[in-house]
C-alpha positions as CSV (number, residue, x, y, z in Angstrom):
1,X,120.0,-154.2,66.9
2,X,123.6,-153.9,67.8
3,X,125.6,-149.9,67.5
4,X,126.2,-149.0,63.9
5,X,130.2,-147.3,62.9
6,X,130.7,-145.1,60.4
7,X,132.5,-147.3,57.5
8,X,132.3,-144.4,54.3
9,X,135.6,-144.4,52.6
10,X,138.0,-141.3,53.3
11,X,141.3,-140.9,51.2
12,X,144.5,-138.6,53.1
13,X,147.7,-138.8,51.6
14,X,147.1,-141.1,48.5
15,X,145.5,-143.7,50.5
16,X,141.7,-144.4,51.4
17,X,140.5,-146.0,54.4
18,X,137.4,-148.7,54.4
19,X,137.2,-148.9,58.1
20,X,134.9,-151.9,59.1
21,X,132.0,-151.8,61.1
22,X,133.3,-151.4,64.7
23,X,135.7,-149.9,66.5
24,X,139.4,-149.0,65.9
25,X,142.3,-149.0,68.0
26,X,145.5,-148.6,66.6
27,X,148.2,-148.6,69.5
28,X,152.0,-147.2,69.1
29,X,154.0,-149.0,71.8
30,X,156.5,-146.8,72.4
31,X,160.2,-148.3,72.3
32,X,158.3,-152.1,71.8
33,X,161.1,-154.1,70.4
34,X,159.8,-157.4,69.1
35,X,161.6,-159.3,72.0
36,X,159.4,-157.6,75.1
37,X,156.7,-159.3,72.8
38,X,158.5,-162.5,73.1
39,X,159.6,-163.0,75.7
40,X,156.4,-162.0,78.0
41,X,154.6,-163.9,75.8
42,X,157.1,-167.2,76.3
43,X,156.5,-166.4,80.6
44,X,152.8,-166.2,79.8
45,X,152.3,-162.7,80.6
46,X,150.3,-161.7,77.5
47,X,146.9,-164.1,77.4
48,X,145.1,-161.8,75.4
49,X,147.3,-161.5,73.1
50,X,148.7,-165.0,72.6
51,X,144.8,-165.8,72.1
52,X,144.4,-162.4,70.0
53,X,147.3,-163.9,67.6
54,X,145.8,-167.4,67.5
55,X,143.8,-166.4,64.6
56,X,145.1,-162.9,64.2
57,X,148.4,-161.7,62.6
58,X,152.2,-161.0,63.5
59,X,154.8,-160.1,61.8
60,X,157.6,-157.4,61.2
61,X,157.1,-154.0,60.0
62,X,160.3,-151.6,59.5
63,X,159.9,-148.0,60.9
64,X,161.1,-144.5,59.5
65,X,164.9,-143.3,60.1
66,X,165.7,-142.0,62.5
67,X,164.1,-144.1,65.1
68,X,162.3,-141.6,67.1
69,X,159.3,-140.9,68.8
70,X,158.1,-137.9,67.0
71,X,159.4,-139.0,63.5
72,X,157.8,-142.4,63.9
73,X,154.2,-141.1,65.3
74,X,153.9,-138.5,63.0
75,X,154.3,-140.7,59.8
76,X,151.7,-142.9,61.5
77,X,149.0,-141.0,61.6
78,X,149.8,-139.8,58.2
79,X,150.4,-142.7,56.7
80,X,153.6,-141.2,55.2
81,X,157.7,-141.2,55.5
82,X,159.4,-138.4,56.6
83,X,160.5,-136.9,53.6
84,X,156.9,-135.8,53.3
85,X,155.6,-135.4,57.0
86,X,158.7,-133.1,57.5
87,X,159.1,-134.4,61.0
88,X,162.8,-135.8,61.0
89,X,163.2,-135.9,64.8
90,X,162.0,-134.6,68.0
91,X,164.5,-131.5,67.6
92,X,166.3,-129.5,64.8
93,X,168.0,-126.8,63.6
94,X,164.9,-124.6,62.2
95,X,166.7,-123.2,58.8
96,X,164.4,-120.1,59.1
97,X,165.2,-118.6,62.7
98,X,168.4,-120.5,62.8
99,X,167.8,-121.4,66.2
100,X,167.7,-125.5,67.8
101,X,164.0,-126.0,68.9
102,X,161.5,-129.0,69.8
103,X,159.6,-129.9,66.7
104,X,156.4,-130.3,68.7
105,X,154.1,-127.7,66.7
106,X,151.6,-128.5,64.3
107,X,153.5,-126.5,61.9
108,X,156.1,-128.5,61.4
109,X,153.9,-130.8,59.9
110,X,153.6,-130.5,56.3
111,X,150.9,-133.5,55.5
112,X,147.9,-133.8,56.9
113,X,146.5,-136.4,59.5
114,X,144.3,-139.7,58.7
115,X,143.0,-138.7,62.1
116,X,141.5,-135.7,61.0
117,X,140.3,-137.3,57.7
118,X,138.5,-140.0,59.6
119,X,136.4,-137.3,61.6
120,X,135.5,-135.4,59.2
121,X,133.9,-139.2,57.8
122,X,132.0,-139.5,60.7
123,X,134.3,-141.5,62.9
124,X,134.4,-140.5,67.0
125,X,138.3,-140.0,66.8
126,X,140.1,-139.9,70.0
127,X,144.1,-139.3,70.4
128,X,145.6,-139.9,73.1
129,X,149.2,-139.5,73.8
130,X,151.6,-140.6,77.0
131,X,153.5,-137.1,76.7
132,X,152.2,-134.0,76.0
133,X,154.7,-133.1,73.2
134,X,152.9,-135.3,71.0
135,X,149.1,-134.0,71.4
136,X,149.3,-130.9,69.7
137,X,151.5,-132.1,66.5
138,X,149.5,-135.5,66.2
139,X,145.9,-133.6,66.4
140,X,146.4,-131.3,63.4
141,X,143.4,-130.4,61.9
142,X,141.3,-133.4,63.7
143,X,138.0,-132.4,65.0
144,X,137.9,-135.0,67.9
145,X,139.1,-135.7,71.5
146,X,143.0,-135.0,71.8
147,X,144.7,-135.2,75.4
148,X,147.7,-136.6,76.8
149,X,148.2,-138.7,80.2
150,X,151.2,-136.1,81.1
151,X,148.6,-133.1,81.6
152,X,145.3,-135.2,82.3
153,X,144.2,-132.5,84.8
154,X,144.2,-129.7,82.4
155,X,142.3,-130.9,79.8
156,X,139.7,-128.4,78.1
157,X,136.8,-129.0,75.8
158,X,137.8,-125.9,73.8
159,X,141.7,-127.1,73.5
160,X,141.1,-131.0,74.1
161,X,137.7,-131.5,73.6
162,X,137.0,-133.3,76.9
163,X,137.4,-132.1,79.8
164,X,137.3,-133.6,83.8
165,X,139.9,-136.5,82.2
166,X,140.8,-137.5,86.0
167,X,136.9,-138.2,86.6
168,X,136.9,-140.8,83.8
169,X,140.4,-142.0,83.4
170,X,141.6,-141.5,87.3
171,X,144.7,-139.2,88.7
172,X,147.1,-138.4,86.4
173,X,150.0,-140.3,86.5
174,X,154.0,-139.9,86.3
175,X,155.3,-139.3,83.8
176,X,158.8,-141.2,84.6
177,X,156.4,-144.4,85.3
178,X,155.1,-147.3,83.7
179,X,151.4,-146.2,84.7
180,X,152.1,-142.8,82.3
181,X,151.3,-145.6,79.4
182,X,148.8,-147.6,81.0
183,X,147.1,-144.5,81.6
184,X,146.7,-143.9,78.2
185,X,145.5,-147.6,77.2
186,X,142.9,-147.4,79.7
187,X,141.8,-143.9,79.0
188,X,140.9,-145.5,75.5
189,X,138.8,-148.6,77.2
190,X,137.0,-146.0,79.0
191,X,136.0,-143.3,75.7
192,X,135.3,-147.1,74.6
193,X,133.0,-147.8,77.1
194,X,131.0,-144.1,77.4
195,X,130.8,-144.2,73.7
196,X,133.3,-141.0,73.0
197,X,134.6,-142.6,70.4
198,X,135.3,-145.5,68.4
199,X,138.7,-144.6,66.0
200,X,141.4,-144.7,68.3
201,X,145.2,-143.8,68.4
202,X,146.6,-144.4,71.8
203,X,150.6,-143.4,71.7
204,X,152.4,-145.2,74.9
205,X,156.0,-143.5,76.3
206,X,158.7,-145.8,76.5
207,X,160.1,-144.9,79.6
208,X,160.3,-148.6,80.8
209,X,162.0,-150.2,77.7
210,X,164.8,-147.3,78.4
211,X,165.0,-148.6,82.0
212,X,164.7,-151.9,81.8
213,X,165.4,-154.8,79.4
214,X,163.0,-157.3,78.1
215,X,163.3,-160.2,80.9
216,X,163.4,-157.6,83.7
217,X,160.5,-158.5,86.3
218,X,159.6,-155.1,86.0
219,X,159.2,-155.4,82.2
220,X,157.3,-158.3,82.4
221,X,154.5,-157.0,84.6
222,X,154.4,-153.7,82.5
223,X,153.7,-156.3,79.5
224,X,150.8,-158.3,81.2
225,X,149.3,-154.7,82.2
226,X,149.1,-153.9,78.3
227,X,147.8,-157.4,77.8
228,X,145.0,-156.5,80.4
229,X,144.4,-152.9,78.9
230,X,144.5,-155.1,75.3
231,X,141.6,-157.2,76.4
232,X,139.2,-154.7,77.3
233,X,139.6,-153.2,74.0
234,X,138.8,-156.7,72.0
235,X,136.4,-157.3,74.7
236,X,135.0,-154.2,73.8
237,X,134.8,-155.5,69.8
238,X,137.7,-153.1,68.8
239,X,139.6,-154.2,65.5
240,X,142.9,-153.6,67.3
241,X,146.3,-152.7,65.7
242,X,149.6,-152.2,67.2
243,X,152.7,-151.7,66.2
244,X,156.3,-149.2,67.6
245,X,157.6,-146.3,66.6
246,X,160.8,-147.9,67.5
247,X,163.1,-150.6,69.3
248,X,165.5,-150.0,72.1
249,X,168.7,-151.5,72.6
250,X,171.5,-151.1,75.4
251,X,174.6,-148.8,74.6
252,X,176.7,-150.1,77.1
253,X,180.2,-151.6,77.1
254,X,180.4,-155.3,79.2
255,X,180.7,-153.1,82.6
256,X,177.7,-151.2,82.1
257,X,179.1,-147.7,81.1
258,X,177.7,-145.6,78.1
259,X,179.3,-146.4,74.7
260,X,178.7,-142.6,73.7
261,X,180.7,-141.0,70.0
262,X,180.8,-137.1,70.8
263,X,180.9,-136.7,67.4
264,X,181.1,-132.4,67.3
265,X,184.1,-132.3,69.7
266,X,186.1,-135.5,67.6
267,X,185.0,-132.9,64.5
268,X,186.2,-130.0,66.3
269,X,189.5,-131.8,67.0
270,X,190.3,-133.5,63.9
271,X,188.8,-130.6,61.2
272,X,189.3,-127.4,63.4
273,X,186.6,-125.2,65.0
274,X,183.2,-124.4,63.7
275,X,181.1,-127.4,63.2
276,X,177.3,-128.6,65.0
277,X,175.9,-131.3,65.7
278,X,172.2,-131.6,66.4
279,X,170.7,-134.4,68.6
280,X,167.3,-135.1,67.0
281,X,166.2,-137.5,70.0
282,X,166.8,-134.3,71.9
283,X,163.3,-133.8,74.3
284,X,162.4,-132.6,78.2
285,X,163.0,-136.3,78.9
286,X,166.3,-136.3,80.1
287,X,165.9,-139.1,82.6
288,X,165.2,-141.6,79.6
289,X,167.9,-141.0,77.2
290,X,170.5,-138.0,78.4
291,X,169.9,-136.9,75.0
292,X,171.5,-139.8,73.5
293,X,170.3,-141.6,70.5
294,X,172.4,-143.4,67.7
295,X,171.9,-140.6,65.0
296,X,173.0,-136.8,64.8
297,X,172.8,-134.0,62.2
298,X,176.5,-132.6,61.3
299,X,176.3,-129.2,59.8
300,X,180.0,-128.7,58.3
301,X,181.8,-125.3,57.9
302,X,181.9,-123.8,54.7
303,X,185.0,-123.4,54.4
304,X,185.5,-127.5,55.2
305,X,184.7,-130.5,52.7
306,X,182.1,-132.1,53.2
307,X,182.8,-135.2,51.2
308,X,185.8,-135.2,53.0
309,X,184.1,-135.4,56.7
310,X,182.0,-137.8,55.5
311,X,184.5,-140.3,54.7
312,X,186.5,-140.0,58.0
313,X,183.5,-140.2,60.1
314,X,183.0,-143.7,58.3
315,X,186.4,-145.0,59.1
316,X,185.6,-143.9,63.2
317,X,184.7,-147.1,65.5
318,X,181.1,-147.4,65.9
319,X,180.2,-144.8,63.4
320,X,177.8,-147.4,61.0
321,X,176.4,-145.1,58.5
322,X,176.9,-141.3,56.8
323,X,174.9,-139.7,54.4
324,X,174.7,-136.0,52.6
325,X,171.8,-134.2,52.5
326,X,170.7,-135.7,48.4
327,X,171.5,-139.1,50.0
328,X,169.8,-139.2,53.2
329,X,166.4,-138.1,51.2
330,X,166.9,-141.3,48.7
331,X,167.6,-143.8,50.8
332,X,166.8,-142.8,53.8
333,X,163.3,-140.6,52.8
334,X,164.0,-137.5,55.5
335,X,163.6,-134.2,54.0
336,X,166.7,-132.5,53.4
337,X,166.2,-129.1,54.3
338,X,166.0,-130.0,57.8
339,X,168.8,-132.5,58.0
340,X,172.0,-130.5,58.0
341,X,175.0,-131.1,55.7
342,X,175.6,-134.8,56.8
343,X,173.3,-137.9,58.3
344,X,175.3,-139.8,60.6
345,X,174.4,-143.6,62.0
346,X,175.8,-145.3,64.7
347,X,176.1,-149.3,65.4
348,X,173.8,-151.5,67.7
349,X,175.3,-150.7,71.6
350,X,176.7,-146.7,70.6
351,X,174.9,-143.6,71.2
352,X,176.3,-140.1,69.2
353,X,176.4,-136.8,70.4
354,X,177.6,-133.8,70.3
355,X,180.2,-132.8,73.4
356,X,180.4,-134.1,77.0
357,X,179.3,-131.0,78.2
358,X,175.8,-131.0,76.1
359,X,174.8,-134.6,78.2
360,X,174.6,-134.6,81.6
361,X,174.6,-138.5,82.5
362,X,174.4,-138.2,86.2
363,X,170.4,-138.0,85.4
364,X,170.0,-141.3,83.7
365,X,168.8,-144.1,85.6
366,X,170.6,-146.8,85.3
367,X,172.1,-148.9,82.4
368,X,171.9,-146.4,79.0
369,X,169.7,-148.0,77.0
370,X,168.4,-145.8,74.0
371,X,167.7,-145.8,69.8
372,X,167.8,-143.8,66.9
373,X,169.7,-145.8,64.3
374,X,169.1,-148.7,62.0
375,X,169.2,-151.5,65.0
376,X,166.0,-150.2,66.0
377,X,163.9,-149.9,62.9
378,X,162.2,-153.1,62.7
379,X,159.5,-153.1,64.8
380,X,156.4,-155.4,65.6
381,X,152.7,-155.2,64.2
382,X,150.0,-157.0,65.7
383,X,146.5,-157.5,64.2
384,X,143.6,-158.8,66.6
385,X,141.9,-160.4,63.2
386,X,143.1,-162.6,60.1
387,X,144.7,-160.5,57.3
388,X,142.9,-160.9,53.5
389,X,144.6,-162.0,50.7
390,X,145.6,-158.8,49.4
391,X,147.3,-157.5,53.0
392,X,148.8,-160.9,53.6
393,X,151.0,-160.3,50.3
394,X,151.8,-156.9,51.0
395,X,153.5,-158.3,54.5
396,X,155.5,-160.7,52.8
397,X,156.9,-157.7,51.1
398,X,158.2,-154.4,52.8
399,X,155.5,-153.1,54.7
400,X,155.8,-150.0,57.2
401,X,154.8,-149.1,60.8
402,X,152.8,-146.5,59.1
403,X,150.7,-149.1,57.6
404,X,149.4,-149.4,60.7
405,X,146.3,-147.7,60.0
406,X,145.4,-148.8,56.6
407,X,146.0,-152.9,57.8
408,X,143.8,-152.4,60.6
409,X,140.6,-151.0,58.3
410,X,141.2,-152.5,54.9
411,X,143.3,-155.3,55.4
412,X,141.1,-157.7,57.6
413,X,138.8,-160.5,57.1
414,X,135.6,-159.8,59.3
């Protein structure tokens, strides 16, 4: 008689989850825009997953604003937008102590996890995250296995619940590496295997889409690697779903230096002294991004309109989209208190920050190549079985990359 899964209902967030008799593995590829997908498939890099979508689905999902790690992860696992997770960028401007910090705690988070929910159903949930800035926000609440490739070696039961990671998983890796994600992918084959769990959320870095563009050899390997780590999950019976938490495009002019908008010193100049600009891809990683993304937080003097700023940052080259606080939470669902005055946008090959001396690009590596903005909101999904009826309509529609979860359990046909 072949293992039984847990498959009660559980409802987080004004969704329920039917997952189906075997494992889940839902897998955020960090920084996946659809065209790595391509074009390693087209070179024949991804087996797996070209048979995997044979009878399985593709399509298109569009990600929360603004494109960024935490934002993105966090409304995954809760199945929510920002407005409602609270999580509106790796780091803000905390309105309470006035200071600029990470937005790594769990406190930050104002909803609940679909992780936690499922354990507390019966399922063996395991999370496990590429960089360790993740692990504590994304495990909430969840009564489960929680541990991140960055810190392997100092995993705990009482903090991680597991411990001697390196034993199972092997050494742990780089974090500036492609092997800091295929760590993580095969650290969920092996709680597979041992039978330490069976609902999964696997959250890869994207260190290598920063570094190197889809048809790069390097990029190319990195792919067949996931379609390896891929297999072993389906060849393990996992229901597996994937999908990013963004794309990644260059921001480069035709000679390969940074298109970069240092949009609180062109404030400074234009307006006078006194305004700030938060970088909300802002993180340790340096060597990725330089702190470069194509959206910023403008908090505006009082004594300076802010209508007024608004409509001269529009008229700026490569400036694509502004927003005030009342608009940014309608159309663009982040919560305003954590926002600033104005939401600013910038087009497909342009970073924004704030002033020359807040980046130091002598640490990239490389091209620039980064996200943030709008060009990087569509993003793939990828489920290893046929879609129903039902789900099949609601992809032809709108559907978001934090649909992930709720495709992968209720919208398959067994």
């Amino acid at each position: 008689m072949g293992q039984t899964y847990a498959t009660s209902p559980f409802s987080i967030n004004g969704r329920t989850y039917t997952p189906p008799n075997r494992p889940i593995a839902v897998l955020c590829l960090d920084g996946c825009a659809d065209e790595y997908l391509s074009v390693s498939l087209a070179h024949g890099k991804m087996p797996n997953v070209a048979a995997m979508l044979k009878h399985g689905y593709r399509g298109f999902v569009r990600g929360a604003l603004p494109s960024f790690t935490n934002v993105n992860n966090c409304a995954i696992v809760t199945g929510l937008p920002p407005v409602k997770t609270g999580i509106c960028g790796n780091f803000f401007l905390d309105p309470e102590s006035g200071e600029e910090v990470m937005m790594n705690s769990p406190r930050y988070l104002k909803a609940d996890t679909l992780l936690a929910a499922a354990a507390q159903a019966g399922r063996k949930v395991a999370m496990v995250t590429a960089k360790d800035k993740l692990r504590a926000l994304l495990s909430k609440g969840m009564d489960g296995i929680a541990f991140s490739a960055e810190k392997a070696d100092e995993a705990t039961m009482e903090v991680n619940g597991i411990e001697d990671v390196e034993s199972l998983v092997g050494p742990k890796p780089e974090i500036y590496s492609a092997e800091a994600s295929l760590y993580v992918l095969r650290a969920g084959v092996r709680l597979l295997e041992k039978g330490m769990a069976d609902f999964l959320y696997l959250s890869l870095t994207d260190y290598m889409q920063h570094k190197f563009a889809p048809e790069a050899k390097e990029s190319l390997e990195f792919y067949e690697a996931i379609d390896t780590a891929i297999g072993q999950l389906l060849a393990l019976n996992a229901v597996v779903g994937a999908t990013a938490d963004h794309g990644m495009n260059a921001k480069s002019d035709a000679e390969g230096n940074p298109r970069v908008i240092y949009v609180e010193s062109l404030l400074n100049d234009h307006f006078g002294s006194g305004f700030r600009v938060i970088c909300p891809i802002t993180d340790p990683y340096v060597v990725h991004h330089g702190a470069l993304g194509s959206a910023v937080t403008v908090y505006v003097p009082d004594h300076i309109d802010t209508e007024s700023v608004g409509r001269w940052l529009l008229l700026q080259d490569g400036i694509s989209e502004v927003y005030d606080r009342e608009l940014a939470k309608a159309k663009l669902e982040l919560p305003p208190d954590r926002i600033g005055d104005l939401f600013v946008l910038s087009g497909r090959d342009v970073v924004v920050g704030r002033t020359p001396g807040h980046h130091d690009l002598g640490k990239l590596e490389g091209r620039l190549r980064s996200h943030g903005g709008r060009y990087e909101e569509m993003v793939p999904m990828l489920i290893s079985e046929p879609l129903n009826a039902s789900y099949m309509a609601l992809a032809a529609g709108d559907p978001r990359n934090f649909d992930i979860f709720e495709f992968t359990c209720n919208g398959i046909i067994e």
